[in-house]
BABA-953384 format. One record per atom (N, C-alpha, C): residue number from 1; atom name; x, y, z. Coordinates in nm, 2 decimals, m for minus. Layout:
<recs>
> num atome px py pz
> NUM CA X Y Z
...
</recs>
This chain:
<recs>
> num atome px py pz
> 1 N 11.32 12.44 6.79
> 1 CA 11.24 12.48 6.90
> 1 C 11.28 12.40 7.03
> 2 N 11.21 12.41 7.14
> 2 CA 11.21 12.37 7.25
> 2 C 11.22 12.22 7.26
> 3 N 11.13 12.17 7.17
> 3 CA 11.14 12.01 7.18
> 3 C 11.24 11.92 7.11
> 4 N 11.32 11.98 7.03
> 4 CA 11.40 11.94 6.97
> 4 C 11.51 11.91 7.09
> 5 N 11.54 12.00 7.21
> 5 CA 11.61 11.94 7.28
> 5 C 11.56 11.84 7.44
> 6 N 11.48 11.84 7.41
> 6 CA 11.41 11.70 7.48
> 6 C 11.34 11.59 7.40
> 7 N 11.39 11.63 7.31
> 7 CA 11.37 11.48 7.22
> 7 C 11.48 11.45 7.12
> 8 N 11.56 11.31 7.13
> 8 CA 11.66 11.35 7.05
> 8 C 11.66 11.27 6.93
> 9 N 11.54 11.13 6.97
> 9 CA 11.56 11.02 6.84
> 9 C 11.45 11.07 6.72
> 10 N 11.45 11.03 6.60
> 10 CA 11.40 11.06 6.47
> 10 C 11.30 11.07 6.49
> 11 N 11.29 10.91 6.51
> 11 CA 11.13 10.85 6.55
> 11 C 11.02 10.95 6.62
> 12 N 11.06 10.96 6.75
> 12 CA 10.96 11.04 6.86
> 12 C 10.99 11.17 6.80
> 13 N 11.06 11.30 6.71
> 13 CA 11.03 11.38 6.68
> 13 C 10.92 11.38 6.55
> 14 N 10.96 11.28 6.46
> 14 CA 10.84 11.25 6.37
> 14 C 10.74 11.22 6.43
> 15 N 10.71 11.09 6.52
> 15 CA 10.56 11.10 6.59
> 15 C 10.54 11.20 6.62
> 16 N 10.58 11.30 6.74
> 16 CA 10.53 11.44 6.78
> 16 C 10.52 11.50 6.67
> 17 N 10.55 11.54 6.54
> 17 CA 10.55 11.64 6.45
> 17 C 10.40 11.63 6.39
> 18 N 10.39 11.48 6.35
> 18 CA 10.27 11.44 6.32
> 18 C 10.13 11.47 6.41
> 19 N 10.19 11.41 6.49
> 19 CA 10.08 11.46 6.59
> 19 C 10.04 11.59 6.66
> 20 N 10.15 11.67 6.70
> 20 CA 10.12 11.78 6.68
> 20 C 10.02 11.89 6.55
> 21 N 10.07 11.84 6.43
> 21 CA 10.00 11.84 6.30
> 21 C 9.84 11.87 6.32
> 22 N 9.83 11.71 6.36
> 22 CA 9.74 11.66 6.35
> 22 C 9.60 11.71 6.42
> 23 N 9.67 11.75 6.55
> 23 CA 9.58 11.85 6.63
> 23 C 9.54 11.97 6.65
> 24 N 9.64 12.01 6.55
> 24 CA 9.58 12.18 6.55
> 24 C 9.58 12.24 6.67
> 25 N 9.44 12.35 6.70
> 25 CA 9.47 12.41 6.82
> 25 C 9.40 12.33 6.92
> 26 N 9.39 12.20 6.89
> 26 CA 9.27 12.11 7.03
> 26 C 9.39 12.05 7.11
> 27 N 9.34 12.02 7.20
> 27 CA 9.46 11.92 7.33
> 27 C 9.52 11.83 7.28
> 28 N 9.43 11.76 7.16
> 28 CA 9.49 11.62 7.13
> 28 C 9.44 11.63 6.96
> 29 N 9.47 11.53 6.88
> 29 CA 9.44 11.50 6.78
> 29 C 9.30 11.35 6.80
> 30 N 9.24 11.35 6.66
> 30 CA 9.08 11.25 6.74
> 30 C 9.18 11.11 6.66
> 31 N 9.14 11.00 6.79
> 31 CA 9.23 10.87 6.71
> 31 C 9.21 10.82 6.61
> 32 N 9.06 10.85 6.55
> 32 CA 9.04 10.86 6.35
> 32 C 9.14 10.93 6.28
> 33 N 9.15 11.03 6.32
> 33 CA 9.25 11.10 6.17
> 33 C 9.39 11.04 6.15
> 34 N 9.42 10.94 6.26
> 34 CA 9.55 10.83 6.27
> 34 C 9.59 10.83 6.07
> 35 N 9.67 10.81 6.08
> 35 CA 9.70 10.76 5.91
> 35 C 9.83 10.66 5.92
> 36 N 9.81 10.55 5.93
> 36 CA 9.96 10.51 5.91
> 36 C 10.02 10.55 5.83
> 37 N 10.00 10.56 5.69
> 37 CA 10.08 10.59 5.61
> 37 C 10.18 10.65 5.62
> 38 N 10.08 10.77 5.64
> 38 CA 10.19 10.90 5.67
> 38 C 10.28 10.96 5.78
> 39 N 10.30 10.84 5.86
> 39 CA 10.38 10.74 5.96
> 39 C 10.47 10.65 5.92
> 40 N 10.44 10.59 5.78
> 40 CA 10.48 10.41 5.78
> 40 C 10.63 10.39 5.83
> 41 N 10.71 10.55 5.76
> 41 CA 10.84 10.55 5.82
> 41 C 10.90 10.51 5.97
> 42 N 10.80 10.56 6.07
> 42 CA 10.81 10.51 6.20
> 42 C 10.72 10.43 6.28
> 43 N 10.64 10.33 6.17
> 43 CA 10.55 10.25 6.25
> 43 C 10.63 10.14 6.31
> 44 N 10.74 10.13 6.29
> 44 CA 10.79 9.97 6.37
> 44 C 10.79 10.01 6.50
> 45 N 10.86 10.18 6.56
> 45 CA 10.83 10.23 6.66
> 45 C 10.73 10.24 6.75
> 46 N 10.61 10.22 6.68
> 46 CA 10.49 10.33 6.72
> 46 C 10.41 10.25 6.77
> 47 N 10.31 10.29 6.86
> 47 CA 10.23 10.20 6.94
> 47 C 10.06 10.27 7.01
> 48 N 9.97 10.23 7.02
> 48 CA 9.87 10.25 7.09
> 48 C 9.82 10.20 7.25
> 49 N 9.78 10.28 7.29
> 49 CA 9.78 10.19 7.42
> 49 C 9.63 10.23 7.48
> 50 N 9.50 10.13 7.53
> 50 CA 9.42 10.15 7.58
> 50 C 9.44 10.23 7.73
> 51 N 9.36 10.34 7.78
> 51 CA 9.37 10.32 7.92
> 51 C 9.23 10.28 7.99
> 52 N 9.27 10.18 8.09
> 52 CA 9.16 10.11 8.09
> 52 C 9.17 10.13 8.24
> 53 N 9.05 10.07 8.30
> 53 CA 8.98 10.08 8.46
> 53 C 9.11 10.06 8.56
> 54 N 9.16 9.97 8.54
> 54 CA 9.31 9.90 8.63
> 54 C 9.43 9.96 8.57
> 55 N 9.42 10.08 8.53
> 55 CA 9.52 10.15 8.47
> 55 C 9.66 10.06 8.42
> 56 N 9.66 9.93 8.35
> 56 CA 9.74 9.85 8.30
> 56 C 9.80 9.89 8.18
> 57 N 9.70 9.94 8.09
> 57 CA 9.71 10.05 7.99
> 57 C 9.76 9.91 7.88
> 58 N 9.70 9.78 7.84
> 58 CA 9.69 9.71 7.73
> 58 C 9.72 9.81 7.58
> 59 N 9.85 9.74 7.55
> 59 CA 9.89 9.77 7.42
> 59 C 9.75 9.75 7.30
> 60 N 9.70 9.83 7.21
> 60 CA 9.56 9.83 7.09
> 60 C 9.66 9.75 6.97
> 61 N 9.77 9.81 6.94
> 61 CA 9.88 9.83 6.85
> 61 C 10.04 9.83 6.89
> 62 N 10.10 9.77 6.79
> 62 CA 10.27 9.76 6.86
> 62 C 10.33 9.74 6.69
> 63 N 10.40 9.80 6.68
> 63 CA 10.48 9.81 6.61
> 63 C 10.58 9.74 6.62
> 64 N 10.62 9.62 6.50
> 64 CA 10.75 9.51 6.47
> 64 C 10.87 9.54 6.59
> 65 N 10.95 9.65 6.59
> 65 CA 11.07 9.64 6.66
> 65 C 11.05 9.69 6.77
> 66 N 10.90 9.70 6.86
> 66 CA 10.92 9.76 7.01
> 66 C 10.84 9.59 7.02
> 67 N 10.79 9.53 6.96
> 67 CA 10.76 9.35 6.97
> 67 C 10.90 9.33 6.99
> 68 N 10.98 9.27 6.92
> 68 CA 11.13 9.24 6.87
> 68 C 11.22 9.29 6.99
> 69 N 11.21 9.42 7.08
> 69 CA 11.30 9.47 7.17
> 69 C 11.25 9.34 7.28
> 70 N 11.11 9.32 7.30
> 70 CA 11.05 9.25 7.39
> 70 C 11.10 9.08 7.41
> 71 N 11.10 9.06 7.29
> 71 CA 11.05 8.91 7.20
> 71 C 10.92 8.83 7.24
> 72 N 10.84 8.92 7.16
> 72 CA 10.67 8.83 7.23
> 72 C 10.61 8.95 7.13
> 73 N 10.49 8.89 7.08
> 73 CA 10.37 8.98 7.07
> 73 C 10.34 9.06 7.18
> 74 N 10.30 9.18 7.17
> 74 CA 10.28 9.25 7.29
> 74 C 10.13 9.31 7.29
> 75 N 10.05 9.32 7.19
> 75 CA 9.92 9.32 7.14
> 75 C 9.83 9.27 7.28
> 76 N 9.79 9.36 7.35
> 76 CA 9.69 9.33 7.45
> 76 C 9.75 9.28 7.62
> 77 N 9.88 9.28 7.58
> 77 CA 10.02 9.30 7.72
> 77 C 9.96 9.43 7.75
> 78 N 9.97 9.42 7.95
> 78 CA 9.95 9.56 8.01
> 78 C 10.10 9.66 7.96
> 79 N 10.09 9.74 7.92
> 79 CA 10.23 9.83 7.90
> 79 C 10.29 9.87 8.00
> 80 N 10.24 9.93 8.14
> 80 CA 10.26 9.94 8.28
> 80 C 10.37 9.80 8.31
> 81 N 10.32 9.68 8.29
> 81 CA 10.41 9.54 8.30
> 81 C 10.52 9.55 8.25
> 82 N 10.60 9.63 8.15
> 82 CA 10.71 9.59 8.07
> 82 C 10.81 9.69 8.20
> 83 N 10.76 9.75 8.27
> 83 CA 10.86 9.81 8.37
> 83 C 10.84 9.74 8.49
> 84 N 11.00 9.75 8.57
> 84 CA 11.02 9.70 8.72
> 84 C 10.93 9.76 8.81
> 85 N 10.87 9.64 8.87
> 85 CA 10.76 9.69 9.00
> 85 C 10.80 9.86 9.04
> 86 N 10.93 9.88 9.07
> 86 CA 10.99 10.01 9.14
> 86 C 10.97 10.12 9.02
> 87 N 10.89 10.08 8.95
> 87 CA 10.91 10.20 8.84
> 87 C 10.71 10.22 8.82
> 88 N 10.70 10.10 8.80
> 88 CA 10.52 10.10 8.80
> 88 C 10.44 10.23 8.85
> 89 N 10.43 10.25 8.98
> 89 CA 10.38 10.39 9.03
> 89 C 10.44 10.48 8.95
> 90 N 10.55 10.54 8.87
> 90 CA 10.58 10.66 8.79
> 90 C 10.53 10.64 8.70
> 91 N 10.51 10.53 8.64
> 91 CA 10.43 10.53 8.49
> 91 C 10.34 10.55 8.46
> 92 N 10.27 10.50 8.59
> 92 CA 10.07 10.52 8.61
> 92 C 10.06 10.66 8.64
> 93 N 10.10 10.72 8.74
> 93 CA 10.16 10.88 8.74
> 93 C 10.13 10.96 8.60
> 94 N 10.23 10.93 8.55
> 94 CA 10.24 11.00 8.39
> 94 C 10.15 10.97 8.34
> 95 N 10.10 10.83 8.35
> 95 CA 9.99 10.86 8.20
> 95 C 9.87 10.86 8.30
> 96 N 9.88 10.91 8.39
> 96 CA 9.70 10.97 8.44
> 96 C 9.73 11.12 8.45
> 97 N 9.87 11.21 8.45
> 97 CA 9.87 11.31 8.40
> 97 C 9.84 11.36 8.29
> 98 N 9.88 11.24 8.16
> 98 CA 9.95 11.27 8.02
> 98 C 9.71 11.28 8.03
> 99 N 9.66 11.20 8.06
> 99 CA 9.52 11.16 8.03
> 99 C 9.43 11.26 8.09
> 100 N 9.45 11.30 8.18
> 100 CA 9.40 11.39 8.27
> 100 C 9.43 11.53 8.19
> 101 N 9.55 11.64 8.17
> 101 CA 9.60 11.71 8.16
> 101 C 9.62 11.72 8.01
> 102 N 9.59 11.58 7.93
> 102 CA 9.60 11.63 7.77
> 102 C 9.77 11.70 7.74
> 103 N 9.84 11.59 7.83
> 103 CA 9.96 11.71 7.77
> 103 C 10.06 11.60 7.74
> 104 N 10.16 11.62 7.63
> 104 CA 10.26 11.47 7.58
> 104 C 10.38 11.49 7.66
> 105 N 10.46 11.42 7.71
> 105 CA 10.56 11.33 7.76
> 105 C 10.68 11.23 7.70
> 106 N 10.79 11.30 7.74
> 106 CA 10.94 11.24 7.66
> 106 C 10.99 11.15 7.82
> 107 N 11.03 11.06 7.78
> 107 CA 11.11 11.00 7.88
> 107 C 11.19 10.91 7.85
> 108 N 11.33 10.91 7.90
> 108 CA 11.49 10.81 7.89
> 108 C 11.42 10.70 7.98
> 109 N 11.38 10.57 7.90
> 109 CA 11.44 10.47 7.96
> 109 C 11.55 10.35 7.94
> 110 N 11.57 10.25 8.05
> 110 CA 11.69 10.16 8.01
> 110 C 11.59 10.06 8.01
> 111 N 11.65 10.00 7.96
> 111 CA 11.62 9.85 7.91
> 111 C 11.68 9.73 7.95
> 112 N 11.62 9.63 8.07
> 112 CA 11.75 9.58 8.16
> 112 C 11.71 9.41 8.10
> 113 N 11.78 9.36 8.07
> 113 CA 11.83 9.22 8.01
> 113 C 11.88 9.12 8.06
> 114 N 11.91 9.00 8.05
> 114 CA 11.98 8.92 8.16
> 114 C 12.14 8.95 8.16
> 115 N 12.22 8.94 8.21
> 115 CA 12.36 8.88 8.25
> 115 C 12.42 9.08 8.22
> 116 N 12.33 9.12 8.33
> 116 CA 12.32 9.31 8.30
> 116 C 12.33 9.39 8.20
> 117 N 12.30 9.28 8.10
> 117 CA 12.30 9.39 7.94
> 117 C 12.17 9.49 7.95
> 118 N 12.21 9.61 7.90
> 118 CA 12.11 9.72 7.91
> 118 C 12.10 9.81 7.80
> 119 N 12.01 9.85 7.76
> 119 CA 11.98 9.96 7.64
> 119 C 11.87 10.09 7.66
> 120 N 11.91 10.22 7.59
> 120 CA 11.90 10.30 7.68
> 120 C 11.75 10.36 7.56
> 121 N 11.71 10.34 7.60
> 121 CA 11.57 10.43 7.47
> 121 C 11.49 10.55 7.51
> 122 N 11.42 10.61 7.41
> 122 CA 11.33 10.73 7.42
> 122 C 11.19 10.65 7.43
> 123 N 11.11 10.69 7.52
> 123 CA 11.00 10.68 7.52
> 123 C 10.92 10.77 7.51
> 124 N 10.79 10.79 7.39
> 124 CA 10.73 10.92 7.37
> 124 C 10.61 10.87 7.43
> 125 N 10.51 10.94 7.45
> 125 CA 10.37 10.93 7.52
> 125 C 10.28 11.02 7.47
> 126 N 10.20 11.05 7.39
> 126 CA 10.09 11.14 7.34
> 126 C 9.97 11.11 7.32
> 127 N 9.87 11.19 7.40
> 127 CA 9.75 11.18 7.41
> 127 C 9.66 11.19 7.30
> 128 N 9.56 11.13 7.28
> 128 CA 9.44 11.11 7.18
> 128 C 9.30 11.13 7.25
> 129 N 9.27 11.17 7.16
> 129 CA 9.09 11.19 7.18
> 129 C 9.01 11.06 7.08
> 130 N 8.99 10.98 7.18
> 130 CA 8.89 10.87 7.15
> 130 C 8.74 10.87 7.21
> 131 N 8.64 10.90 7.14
> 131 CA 8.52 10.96 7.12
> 131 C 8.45 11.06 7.22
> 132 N 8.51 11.18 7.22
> 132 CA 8.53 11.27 7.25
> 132 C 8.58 11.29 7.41
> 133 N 8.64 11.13 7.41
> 133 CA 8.72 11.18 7.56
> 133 C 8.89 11.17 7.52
> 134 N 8.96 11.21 7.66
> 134 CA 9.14 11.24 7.64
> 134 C 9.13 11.14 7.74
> 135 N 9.07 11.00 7.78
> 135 CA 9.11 10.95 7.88
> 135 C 9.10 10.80 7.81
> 136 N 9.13 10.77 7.70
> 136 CA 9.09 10.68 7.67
> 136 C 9.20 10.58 7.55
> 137 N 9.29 10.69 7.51
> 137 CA 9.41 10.59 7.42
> 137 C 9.51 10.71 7.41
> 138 N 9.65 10.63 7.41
> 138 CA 9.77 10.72 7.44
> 138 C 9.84 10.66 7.29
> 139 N 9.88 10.74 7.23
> 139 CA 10.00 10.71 7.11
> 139 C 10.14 10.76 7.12
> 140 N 10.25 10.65 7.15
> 140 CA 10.38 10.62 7.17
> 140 C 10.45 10.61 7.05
> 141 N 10.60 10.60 7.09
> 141 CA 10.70 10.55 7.05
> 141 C 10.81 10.47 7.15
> 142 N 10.86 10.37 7.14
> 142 CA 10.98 10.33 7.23
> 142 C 11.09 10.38 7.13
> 143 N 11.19 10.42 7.14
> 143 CA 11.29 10.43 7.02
> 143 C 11.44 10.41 7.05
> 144 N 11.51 10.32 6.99
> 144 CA 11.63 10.27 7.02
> 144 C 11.76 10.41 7.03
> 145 N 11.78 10.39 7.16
> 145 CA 11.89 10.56 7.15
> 145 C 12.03 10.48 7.07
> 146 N 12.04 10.37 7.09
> 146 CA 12.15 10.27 7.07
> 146 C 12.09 10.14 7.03
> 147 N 12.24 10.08 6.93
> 147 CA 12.16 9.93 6.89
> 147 C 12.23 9.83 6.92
> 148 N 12.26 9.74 7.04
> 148 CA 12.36 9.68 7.06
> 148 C 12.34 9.60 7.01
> 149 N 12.48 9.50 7.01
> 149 CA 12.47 9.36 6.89
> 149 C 12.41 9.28 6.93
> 150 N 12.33 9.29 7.07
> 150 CA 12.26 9.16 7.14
> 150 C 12.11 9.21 7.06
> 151 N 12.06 9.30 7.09
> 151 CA 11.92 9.32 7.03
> 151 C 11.86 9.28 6.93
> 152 N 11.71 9.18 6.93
> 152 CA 11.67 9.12 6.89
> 152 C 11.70 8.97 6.87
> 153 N 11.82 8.96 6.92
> 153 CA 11.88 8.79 7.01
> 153 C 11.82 8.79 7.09
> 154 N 11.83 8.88 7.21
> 154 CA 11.80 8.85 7.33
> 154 C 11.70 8.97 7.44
> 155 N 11.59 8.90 7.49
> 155 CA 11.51 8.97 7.49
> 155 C 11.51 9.09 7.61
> 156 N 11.44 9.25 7.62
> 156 CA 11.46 9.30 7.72
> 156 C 11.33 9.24 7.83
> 157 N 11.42 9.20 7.96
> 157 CA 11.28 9.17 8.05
> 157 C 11.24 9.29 8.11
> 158 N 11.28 9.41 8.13
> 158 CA 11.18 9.49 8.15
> 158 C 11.25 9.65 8.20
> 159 N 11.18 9.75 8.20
> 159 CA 11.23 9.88 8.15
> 159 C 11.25 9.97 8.31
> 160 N 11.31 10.04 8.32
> 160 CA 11.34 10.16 8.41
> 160 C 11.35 10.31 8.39
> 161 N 11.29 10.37 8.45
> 161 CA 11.31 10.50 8.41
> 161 C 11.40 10.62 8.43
> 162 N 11.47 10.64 8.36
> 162 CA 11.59 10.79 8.42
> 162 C 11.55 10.87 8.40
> 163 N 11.43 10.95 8.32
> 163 CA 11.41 11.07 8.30
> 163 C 11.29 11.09 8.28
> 164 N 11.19 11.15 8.28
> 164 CA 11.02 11.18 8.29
> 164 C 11.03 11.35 8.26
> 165 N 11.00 11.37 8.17
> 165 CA 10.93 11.51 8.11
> 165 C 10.82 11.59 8.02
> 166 N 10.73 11.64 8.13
> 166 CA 10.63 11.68 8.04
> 166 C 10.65 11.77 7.95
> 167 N 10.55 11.79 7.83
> 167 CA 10.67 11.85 7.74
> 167 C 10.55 12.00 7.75
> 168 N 10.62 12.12 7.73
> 168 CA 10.53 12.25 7.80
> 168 C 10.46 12.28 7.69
> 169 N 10.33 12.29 7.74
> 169 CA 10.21 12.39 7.62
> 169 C 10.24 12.49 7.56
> 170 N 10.31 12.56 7.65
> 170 CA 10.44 12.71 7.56
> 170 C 10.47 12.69 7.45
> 171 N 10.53 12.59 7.47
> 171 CA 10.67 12.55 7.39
> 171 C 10.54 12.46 7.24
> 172 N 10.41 12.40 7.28
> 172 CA 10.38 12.34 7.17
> 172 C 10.30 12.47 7.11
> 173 N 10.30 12.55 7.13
> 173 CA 10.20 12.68 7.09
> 173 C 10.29 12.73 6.99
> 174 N 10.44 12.76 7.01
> 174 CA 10.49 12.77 6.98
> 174 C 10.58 12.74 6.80
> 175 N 10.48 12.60 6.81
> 175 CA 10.55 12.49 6.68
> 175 C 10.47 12.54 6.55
</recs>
């Protein structure tokens, strides 16, 4: 289908499949019926994110290798923070569309490191229903498009965005 070519890593099409799944014909899936398990394959990926009053959007959950891409626990880090100031306003953007509009989001970013090492990832973004609101927890993936031999040596200080795509209701009607 359609999403297959706006999404290209494992990870974010398993998360979206699942969750897609998971929601049936509603906007979102409810953040109870979560199952890691039947995830566990892509939980080092996978992440939760509160949205909260100062739209900072504190990580709930973080999964081992999007910790590891960082090097730090990221467990209660604003997620908005892991991107350059110049990118900040597009992120808040998206996820007050993705929250507002109940609709999921694929986006290319780079990953900028010291002495201009860079790595290029998928970022997925899908909305949840947390007690009966869509404005209250988003479920992610960061996923490695590439694995250079620096990663996990050395840490990314913070992310850029090349590409932002909402992903069309059509096209999920369609799955």
């Amino acid at each position: 289908s359609g999403q297959e070519k706006q999404m290209r890593q494992t990870s974010s099409l398993r998360l979206y499949d699942y969750w897609n799944e998971l929601r049936g014909s509603a906007p979102a899936p409810d953040r109870t019926r979560l199952d890691p398990y039947a995830i566990s394959n892509i939980l080092t990926d996978t992440f939760i994110l509160e949205i909260d009053p100062w739209k900072s959007l504190p990580f709930r959950l973080v999964g081992s290798r999007t910790n590891s891409l960082f090097a730090r626990e990221l467990k209660g880090y604003p997620f908005t923070h892991l991107f350059s100031l110049a990118h900040r306003p597009d992120i808040k953007s998206a996820i007050e569309w993705i929250s507002e509009e109940a609709v999921p989001l694929v986006a290319g970013v780079t990953g900028q490191a010291v002495n201009d090492r860079q790595i290029r990832l998928e970022l997925l973004l899908l909305p949840l229903e947390h007690e009966q609101k869509l404005d209250q927890r988003i479920l992610g993936s960061l996923s490695l498009i590439e694995k250079p031999e620096w990663i996990g040596l050395i840490a990314v200080n913070h992310l850029e965005i090349s590409s932002l795509r909402i992903l069309n209701h059509s096209q999920l009607a369609e799955r």
